[in-house]
TIFIZA-551318 format. One record per atom (N, C-alpha, C): residue in three letters; x, y, z. Coordinates in steps of 0.2 Angstrom, whole numbers, padded with zeros to 4 digits, always signed. Layout:
// TIFIZA-551318
alaXYZ/...
END
This chain:
// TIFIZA-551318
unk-0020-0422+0582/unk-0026-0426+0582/unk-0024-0433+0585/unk-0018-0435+0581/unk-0015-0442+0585/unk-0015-0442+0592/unk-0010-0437+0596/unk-0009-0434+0603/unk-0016-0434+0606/unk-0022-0431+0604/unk-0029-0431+0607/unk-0031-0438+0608/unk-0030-0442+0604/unk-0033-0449+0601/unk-0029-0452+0607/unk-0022-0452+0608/unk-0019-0456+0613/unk-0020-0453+0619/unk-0020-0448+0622/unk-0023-0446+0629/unk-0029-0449+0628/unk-0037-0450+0626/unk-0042-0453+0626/unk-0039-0458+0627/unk-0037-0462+0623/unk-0036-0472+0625/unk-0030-0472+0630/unk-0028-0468+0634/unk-0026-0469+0640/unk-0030-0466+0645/unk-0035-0461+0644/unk-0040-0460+0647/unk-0045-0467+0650/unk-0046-0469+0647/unk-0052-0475+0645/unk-0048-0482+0648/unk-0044-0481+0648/unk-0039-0490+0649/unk-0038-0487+0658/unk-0037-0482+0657/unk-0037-0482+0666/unk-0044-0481+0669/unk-0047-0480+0668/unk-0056-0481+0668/unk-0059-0485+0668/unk-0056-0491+0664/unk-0057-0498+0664/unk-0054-0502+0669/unk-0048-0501+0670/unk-0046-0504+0678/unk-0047-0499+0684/unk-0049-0495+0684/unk-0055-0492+0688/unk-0061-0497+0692/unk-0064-0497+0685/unk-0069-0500+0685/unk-0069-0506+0686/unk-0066-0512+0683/unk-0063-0519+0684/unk-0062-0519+0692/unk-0057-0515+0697/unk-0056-0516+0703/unk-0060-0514+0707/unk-0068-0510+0707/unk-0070-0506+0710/unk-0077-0514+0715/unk-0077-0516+0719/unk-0081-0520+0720/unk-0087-0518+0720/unk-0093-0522+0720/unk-0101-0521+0719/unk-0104-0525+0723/unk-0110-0524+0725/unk-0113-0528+0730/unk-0117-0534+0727/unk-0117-0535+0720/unk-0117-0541+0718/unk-0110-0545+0720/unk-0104-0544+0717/unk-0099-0548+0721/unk-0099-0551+0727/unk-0103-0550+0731/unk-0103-0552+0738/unk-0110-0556+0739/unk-0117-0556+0733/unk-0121-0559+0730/unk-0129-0556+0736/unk-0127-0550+0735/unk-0134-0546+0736/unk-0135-0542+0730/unk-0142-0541+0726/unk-0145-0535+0725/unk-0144-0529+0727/unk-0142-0522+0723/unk-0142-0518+0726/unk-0148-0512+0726/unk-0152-0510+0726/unk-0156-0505+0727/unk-0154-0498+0727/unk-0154-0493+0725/unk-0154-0485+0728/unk-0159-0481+0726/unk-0161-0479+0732/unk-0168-0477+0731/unk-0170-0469+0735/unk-0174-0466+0732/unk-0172-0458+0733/unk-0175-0456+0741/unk-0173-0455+0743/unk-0179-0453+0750/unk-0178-0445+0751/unk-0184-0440+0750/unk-0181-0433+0751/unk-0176-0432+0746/unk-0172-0430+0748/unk-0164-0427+0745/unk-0160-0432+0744/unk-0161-0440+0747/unk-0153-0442+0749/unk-0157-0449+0747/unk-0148-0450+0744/unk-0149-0457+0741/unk-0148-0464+0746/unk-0153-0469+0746/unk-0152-0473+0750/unk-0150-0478+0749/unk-0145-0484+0749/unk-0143-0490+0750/unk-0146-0494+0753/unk-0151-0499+0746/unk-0156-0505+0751/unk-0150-0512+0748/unk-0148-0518+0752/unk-0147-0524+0750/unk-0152-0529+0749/unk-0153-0531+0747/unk-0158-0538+0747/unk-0153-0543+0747/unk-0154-0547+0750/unk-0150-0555+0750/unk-0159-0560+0748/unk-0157-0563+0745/unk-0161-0569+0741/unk-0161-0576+0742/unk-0164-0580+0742/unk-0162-0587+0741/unk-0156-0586+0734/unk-0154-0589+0731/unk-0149-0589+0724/unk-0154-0593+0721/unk-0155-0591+0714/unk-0159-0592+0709/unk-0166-0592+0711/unk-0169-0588+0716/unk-0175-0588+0717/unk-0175-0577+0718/unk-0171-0576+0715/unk-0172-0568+0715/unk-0179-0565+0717/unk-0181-0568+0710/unk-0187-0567+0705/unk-0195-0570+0708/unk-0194-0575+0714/unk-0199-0578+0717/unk-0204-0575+0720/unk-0209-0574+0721/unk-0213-0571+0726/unk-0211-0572+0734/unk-0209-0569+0737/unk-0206-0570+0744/unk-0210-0564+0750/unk-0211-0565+0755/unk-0211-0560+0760/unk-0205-0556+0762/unk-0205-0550+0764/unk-0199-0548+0766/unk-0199-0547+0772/unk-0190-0548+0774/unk-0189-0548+0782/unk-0185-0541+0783/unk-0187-0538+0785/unk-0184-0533+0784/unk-0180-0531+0791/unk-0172-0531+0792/unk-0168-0530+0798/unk-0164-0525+0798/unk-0168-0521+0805/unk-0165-0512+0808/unk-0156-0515+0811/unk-0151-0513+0810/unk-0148-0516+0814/unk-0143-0510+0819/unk-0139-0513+0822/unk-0138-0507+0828/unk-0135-0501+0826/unk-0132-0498+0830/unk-0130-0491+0831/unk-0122-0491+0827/unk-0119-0486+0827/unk-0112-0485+0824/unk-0111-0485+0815/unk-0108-0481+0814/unk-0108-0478+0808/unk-0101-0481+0803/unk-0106-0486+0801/unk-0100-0492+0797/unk-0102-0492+0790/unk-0100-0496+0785/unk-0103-0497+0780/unk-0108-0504+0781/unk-0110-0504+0777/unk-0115-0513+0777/unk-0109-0516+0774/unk-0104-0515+0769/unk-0102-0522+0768/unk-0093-0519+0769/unk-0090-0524+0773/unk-0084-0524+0775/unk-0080-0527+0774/unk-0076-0527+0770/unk-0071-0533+0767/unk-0061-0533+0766/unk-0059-0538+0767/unk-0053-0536+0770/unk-0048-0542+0764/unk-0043-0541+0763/unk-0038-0548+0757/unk-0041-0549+0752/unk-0046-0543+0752/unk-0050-0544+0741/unk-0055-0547+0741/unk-0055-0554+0746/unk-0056-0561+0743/unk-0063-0563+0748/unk-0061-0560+0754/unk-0067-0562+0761/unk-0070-0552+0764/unk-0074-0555+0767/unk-0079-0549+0771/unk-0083-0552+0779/unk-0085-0548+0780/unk-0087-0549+0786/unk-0096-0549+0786/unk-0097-0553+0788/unk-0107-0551+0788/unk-0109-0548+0787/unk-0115-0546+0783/unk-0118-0539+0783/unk-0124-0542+0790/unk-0126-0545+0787/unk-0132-0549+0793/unk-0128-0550+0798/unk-0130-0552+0805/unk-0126-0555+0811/unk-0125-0564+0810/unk-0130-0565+0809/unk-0132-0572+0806/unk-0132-0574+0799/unk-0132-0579+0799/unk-0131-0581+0790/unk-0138-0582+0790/unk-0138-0577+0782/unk-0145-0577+0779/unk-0145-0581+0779/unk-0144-0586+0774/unk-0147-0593+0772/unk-0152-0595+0777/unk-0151-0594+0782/unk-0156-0598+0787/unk-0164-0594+0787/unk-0164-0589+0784/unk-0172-0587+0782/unk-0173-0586+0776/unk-0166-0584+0769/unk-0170-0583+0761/unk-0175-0590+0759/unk-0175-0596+0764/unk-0180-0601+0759/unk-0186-0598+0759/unk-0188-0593+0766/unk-0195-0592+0766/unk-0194-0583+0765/unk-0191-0579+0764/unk-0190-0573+0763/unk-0186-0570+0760/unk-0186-0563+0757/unk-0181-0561+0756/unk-0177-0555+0763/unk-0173-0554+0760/unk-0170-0552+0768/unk-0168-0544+0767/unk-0168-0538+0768/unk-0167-0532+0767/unk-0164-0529+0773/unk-0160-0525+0771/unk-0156-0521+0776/unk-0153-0513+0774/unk-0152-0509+0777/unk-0153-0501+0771/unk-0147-0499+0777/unk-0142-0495+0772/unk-0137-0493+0776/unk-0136-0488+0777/unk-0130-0484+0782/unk-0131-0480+0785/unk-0133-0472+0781/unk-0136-0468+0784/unk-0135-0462+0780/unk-0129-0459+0778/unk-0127-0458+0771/unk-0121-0456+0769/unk-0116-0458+0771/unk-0115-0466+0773/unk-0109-0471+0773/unk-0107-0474+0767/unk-0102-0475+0765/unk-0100-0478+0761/unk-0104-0487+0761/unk-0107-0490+0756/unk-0108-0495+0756/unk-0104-0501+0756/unk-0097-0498+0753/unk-0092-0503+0752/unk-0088-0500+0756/unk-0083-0506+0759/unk-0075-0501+0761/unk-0072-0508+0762/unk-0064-0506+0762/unk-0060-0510+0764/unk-0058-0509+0772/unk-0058-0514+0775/unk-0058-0510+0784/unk-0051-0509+0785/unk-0045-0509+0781/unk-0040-0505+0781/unk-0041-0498+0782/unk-0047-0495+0777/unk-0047-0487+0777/unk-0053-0485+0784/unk-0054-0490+0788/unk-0060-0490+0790/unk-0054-0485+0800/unk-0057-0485+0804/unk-0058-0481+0810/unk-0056-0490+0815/unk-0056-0489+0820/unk-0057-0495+0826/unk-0063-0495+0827/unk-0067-0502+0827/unk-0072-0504+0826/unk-0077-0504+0819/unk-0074-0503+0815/unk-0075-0502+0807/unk-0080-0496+0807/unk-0077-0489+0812/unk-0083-0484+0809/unk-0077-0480+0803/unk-0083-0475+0800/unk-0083-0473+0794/unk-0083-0465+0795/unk-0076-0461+0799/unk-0073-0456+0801/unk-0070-0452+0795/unk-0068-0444+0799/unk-0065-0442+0796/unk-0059-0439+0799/unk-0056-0433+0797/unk-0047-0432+0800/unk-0049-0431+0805/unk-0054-0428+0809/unk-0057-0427+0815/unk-0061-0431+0820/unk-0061-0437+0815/unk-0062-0443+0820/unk-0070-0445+0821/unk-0072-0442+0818/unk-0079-0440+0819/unk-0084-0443+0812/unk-0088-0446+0812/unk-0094-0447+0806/unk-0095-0441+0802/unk-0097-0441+0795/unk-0099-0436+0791/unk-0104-0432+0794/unk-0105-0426+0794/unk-0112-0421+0796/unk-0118-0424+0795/unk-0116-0424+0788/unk-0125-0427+0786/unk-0127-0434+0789/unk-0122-0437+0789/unk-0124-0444+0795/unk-0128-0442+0802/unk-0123-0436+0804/unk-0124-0434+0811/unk-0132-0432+0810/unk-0133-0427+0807/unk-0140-0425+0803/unk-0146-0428+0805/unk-0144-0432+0802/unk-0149-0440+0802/unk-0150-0444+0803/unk-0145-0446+0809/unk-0145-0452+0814/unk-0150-0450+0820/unk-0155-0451+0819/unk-0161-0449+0822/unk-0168-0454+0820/unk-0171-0455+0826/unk-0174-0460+0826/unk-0181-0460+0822/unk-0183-0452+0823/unk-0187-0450+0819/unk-0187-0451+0814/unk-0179-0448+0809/unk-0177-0450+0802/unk-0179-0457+0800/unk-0174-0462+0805/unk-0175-0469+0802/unk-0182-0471+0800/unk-0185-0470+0807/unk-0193-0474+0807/unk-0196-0471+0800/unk-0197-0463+0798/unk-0198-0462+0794/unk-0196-0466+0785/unk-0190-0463+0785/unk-0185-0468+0779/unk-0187-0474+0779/unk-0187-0478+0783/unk-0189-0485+0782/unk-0196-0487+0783/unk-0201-0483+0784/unk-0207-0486+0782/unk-0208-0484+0774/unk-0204-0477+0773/unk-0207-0478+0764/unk-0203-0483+0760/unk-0197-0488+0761/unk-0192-0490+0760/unk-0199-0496+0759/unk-0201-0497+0765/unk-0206-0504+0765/unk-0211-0503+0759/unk-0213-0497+0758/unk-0219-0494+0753/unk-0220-0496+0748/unk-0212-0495+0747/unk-0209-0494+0739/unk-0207-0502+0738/unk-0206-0507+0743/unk-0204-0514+0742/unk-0211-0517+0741/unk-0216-0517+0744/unk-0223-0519+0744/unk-0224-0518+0736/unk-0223-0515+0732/unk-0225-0513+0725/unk-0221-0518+0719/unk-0217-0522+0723/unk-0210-0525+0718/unk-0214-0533+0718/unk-0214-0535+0712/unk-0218-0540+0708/unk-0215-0547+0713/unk-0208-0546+0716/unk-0206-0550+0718/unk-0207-0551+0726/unk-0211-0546+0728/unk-0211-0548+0735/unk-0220-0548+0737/unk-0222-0553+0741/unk-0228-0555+0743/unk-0230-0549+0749/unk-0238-0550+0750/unk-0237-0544+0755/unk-0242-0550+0761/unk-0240-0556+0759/unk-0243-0561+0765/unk-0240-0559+0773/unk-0234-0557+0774/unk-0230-0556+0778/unk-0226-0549+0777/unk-0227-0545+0782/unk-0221-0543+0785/unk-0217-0543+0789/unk-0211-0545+0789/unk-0206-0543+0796/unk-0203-0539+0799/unk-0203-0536+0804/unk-0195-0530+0805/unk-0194-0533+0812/unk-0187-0535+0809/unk-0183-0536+0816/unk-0176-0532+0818/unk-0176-0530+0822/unk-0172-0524+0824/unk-0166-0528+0831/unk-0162-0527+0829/unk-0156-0529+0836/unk-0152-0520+0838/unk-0152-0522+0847/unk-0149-0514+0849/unk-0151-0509+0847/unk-0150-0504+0844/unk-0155-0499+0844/unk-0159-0498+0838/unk-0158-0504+0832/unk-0162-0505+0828/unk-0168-0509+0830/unk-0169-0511+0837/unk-0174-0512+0839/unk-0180-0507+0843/unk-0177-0501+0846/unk-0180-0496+0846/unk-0184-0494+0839/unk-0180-0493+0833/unk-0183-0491+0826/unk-0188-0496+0824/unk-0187-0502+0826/unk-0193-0507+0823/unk-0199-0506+0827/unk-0198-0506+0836/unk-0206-0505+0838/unk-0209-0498+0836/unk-0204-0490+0835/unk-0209-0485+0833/unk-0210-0489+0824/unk-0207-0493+0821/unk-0210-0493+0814/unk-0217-0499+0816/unk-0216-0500+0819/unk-0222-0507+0821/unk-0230-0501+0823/unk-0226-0497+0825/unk-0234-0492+0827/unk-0235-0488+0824/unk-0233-0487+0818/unk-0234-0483+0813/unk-0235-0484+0806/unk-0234-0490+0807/unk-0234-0495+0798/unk-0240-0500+0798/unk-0245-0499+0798/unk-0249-0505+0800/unk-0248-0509+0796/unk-0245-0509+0788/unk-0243-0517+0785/unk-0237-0522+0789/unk-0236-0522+0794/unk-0228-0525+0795/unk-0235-0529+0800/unk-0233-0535+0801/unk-0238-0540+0804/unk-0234-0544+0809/unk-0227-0545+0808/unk-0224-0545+0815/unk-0216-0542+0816/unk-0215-0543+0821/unk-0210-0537+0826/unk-0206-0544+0832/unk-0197-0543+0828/unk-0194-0543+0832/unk-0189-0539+0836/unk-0188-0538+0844/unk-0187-0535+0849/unk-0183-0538+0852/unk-0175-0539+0848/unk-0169-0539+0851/unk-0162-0536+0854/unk-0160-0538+0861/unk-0154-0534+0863/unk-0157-0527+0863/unk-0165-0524+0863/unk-0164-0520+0864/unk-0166-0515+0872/unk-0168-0511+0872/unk-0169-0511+0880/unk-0176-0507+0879/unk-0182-0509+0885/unk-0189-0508+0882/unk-0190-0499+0886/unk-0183-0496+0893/unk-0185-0494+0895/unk-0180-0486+0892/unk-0178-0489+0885/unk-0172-0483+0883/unk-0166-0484+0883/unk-0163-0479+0879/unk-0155-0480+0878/unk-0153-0476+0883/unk-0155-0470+0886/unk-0152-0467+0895/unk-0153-0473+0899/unk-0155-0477+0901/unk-0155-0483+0905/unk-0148-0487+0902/unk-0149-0490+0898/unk-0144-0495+0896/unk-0137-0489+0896/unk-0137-0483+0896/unk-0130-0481+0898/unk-0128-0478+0906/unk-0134-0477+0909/unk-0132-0478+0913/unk-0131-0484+0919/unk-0133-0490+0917/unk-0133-0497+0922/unk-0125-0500+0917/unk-0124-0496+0911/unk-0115-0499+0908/unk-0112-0494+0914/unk-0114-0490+0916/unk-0108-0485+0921/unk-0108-0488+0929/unk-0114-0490+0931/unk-0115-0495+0937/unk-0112-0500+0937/unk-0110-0505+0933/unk-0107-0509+0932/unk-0101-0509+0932/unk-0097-0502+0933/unk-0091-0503+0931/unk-0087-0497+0936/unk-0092-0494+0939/unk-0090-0487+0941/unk-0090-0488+0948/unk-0084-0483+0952/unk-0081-0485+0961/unk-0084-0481+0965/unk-0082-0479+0968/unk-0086-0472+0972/unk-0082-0469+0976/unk-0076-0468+0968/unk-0070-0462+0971/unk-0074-0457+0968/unk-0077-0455+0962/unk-0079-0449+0959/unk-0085-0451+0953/unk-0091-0453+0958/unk-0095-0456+0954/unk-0099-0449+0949/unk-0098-0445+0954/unk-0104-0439+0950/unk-0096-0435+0942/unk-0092-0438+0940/unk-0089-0437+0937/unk-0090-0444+0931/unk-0088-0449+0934/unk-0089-0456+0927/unk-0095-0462+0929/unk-0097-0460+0934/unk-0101-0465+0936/unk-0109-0466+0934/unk-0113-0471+0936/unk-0120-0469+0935/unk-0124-0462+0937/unk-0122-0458+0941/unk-0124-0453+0943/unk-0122-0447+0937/unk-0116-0448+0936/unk-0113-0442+0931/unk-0117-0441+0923/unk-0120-0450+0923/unk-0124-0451+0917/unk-0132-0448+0918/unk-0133-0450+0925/unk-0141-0445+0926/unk-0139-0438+0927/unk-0134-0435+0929/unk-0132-0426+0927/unk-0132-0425+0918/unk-0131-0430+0914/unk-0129-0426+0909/unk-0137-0430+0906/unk-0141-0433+0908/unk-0148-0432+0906/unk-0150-0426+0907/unk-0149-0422+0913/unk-0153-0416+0911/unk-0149-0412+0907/unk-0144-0412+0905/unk-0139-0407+0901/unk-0145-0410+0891/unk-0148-0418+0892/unk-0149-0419+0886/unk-0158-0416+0885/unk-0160-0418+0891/unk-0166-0414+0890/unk-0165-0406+0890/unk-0160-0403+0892/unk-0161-0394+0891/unk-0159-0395+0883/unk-0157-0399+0882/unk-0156-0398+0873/unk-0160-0401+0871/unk-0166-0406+0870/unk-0168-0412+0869/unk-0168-0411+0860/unk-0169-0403+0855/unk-0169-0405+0850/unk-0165-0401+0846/unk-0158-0402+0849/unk-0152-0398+0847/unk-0148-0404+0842/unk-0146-0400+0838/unk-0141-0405+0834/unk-0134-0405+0835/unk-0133-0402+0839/unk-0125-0400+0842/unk-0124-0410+0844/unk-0118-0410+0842/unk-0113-0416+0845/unk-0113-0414+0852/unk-0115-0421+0858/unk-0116-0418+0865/unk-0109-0419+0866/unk-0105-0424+0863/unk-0094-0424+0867/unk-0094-0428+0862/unk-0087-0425+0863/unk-0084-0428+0856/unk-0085-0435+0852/unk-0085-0435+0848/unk-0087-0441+0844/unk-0093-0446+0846/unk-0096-0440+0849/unk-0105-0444+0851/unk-0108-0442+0846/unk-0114-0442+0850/unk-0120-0441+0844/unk-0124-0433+0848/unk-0129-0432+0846/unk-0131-0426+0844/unk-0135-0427+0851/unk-0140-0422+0855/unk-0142-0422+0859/unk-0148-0424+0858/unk-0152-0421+0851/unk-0159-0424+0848/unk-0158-0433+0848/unk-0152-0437+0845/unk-0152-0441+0845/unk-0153-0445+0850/unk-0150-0444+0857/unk-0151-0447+0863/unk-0156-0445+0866/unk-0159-0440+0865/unk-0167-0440+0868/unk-0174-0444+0864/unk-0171-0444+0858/unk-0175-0450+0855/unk-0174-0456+0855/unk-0169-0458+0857/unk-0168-0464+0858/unk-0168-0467+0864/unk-0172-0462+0869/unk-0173-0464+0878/unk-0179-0462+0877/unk-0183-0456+0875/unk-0189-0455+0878/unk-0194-0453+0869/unk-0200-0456+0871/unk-0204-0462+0876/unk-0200-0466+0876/unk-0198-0472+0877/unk-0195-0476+0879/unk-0197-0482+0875/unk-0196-0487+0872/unk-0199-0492+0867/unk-0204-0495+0869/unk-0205-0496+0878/unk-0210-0500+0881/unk-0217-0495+0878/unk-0218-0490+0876/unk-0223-0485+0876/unk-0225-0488+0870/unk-0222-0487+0867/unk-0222-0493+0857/unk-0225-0499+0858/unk-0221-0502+0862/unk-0223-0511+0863/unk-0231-0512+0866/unk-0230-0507+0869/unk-0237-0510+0873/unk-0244-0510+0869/unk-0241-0505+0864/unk-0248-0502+0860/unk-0248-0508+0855/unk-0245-0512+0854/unk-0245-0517+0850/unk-0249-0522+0848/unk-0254-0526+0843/unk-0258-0531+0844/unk-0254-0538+0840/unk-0250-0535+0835/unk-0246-0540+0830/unk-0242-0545+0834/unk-0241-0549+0832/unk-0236-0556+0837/unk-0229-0552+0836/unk-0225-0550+0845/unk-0221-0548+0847/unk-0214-0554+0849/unk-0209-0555+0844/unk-0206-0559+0849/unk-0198-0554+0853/unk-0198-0555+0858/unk-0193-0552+0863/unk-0188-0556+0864/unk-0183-0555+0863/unk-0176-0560+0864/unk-0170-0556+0865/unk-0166-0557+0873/unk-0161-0556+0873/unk-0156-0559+0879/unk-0151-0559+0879/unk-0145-0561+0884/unk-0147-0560+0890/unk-0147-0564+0895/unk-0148-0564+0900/unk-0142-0559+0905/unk-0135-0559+0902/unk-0131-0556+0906/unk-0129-0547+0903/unk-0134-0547+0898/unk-0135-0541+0893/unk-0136-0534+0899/unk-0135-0528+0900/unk-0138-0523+0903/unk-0145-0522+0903/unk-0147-0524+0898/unk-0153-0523+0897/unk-0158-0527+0898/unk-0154-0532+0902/unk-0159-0537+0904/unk-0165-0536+0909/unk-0163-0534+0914/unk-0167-0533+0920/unk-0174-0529+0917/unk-0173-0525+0912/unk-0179-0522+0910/unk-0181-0525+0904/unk-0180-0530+0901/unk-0182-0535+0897/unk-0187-0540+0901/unk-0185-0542+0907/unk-0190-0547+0912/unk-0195-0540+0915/unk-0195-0533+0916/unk-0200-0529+0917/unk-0205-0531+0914/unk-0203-0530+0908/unk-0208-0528+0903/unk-0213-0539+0901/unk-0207-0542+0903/unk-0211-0549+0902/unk-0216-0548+0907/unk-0213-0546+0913/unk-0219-0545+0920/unk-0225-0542+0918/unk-0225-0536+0917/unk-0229-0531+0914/unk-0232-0536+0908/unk-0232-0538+0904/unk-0234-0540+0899/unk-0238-0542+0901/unk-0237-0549+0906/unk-0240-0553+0908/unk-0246-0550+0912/unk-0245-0545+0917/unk-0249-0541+0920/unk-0254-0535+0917/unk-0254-0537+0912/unk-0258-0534+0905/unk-0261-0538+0901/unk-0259-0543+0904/unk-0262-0551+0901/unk-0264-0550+0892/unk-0259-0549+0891/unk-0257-0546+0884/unk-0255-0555+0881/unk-0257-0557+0876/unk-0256-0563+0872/unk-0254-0563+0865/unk-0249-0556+0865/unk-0246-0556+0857/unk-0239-0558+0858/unk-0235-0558+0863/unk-0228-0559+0864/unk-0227-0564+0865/unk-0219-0566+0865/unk-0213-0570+0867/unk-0208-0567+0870/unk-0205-0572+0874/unk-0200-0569+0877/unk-0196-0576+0876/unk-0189-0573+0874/unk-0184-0579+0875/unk-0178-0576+0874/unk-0176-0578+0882/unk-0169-0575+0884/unk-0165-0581+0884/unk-0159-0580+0882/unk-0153-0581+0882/unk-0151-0583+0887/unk-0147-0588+0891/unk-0145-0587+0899/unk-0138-0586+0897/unk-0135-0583+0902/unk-0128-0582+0902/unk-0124-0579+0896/unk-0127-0575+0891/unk-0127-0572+0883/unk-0123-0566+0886/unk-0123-0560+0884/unk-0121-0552+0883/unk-0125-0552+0876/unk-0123-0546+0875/unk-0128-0540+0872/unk-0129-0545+0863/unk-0124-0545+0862/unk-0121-0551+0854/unk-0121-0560+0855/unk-0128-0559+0861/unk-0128-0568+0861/unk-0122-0572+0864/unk-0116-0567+0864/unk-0109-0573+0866/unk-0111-0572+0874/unk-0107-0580+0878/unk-0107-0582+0882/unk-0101-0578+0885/unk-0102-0578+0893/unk-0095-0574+0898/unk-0093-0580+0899/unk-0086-0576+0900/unk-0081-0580+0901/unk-0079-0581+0909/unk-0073-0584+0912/unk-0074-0584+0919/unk-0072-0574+0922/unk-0069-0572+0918/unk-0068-0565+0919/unk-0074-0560+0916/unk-0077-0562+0914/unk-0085-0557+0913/unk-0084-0554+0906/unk-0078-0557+0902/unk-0078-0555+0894/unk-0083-0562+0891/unk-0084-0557+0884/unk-0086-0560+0876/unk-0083-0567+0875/unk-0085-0573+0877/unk-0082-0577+0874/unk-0083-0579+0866/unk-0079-0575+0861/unk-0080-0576+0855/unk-0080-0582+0849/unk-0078-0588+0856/unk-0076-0594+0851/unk-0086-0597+0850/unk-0087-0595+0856/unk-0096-0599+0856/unk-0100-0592+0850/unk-0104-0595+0846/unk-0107-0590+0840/unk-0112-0593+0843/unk-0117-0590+0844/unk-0125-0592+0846/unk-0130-0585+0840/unk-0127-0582+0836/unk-0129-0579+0833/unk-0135-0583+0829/unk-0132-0593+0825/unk-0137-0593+0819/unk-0141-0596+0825/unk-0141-0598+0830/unk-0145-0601+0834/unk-0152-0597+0837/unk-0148-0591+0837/unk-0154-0585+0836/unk-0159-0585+0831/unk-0156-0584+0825/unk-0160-0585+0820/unk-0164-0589+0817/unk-0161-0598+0821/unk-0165-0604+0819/unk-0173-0600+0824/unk-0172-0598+0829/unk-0176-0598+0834/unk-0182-0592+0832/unk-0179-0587+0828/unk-0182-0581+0825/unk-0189-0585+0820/unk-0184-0589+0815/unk-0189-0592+0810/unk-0193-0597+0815/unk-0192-0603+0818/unk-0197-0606+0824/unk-0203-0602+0825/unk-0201-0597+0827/unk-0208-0593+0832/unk-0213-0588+0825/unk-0208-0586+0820/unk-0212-0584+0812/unk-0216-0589+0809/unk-0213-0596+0813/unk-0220-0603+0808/unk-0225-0604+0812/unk-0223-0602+0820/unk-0227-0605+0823/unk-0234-0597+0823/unk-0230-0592+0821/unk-0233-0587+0823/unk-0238-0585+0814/unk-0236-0588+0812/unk-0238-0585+0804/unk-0245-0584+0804/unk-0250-0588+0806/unk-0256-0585+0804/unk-0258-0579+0811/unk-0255-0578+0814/unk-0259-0573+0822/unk-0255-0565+0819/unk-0259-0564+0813/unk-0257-0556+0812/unk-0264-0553+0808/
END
């Protein structure tokens, strides 16, 4: 019995520093949520004003881009890397801020154990199946308008306002949630591209591609393997290695998001980098707007930006030392005050 009784309190004492060492997303000073969708458990954070948890607030609810990372990244114990692009603080006085993490990523990780670019791989270098599964534009939109459903019901959140703002491909996800959720009241349309994501990859191969062997890595190579994505359009097959699924890239180019936007009556703001690929279809669609004398939109581009707001350098790279990211966000809340009552 003694024997039993000691393995039990060394059971329990490594349990405890277990536990003790294991981080939480309170630690890092968000709310955690997990909330059931279908079969699968989903990671909501809420970031807050700090001691106004409990206030009645509207939510801002941000789609954010592509790549299978966790939301919260952290590195020396002690520091992490945004979860937001921008610092909340500059919208919890008038919101609370919501963001839902990848399907079946880890919410936490240290980016020691993380892949290059902090994705969330296995020996095979590839995201988990069920990510692959899911990573689908259909699932998201879906997911996140019940996520919105189930937050509209919490004592703490007001239904004066809704926001979805989406960057890169979480901007595709916000205009189909825009046409499909009538409570959301406004929609922001960032770094995203209005005419699809087969566009924005093949004007990245344009950019870069010679005319020793275009119909192999160039702009043309990328319009051949569009029809390799339409003869699959709802195949879940991995289209090359460590891509995504064929379904996933035919959702995420066709209809194309201009088809979303257009249908749109709630105040639209559009913002992206002037040096972005996806700019020239960014000014289409301002044209087009214009030419539909449509009166719900804004347009506000960034001059001399790329796709993350940073400015080029004299060699056409990211200059990383200039952050226009909270500038973005002052800019976000400007047009939400200016625009508050036109929903």
């Amino acid at each position: 019995m003694k024997k039993i009784i000691e393995i039990i309190c060394i059971f329990l004492f490594l349990v405890n520093i277990s536990t003790f060492g294991q981080k939480t997303p309170e630690d890092f000073g968000f709310r955690h949520i997990v909330y059931k969708y279908r079969t699968d458990n989903v990671d909501i954070l809420i970031k807050s004003k700090s001691g106004e948890e409990d206030v009645k607030k509207p939510i801002f609810f941000f789609s954010p881009g592509s790549l299978p990372q966790p939301l919260i990244k952290y590195f020396d114990d002690n520091d992490h890397y945004g979860v937001f692009p921008f610092n909340p603080d500059i919208l919890t006085e008038k919101y609370h801020l919501v963001i839902v993490n990848k399907p079946y990523m880890p919410l936490i990780a240290d980016v020691s154990t993380l892949s290059s670019n902090f994705l969330y791989v296995d020996s095979t270098g590839r995201p988990p199946k069920e990510y692959l599964d899911r990573n689908l534009l259909s699932y998201y939109t879906k997911r996140n308008i019940a996520i919105l459903k189930y937050l509209l019901k919490q004592k703490w959140v007001s239904n004066t306002q809704l926001v979805v703002a989406g960057h890169s491909e979480g901007s595709s996800i916000g205009a189909k949630m825009a046409t499909k959720y009538k409570n959301i009241t406004h929609l922001i349309f960032s770094g995203g591209n209005p005419m699809g994501r087969i566009m924005s990859m093949i004007c990245g191969q344009r950019e870069i591609e010679t005319d020793t062997d275009n119909e192999r890595f160039g702009g043309d190579a990328v319009i051949n393997f569009w029809e390799e994505i339409v003869e699959n359009k709802n195949s879940m097959v991995v289209s090359r290695p460590q891509g995504d699924a064929y379904k996933n890239l035919f959702e995420f180019s066709y209809p194309p998001p201009i088809r979303h936007l257009e249908k749109l009556k709630i105040p639209v703001l559009v913002s992206y980098g002037t040096k972005d690929v996806s700019a020239p279809f960014n000014d289409f669609l301002h044209v087009e707007i214009i030419r539909q004398k449509k009166r719900n939109f804004t347009f506000k581009a960034y001059i001399g930006t790329e796709h993350n707001y940073f400015p080029l350098t004299e060699d056409n790279k990211p200059d990383y030392d200039i952050f226009n990211w909270d500038k973005v966000a002052y800019d976000w809340l400007e047009w939400l005050n200016e625009n508050h009552e036109n929903h």
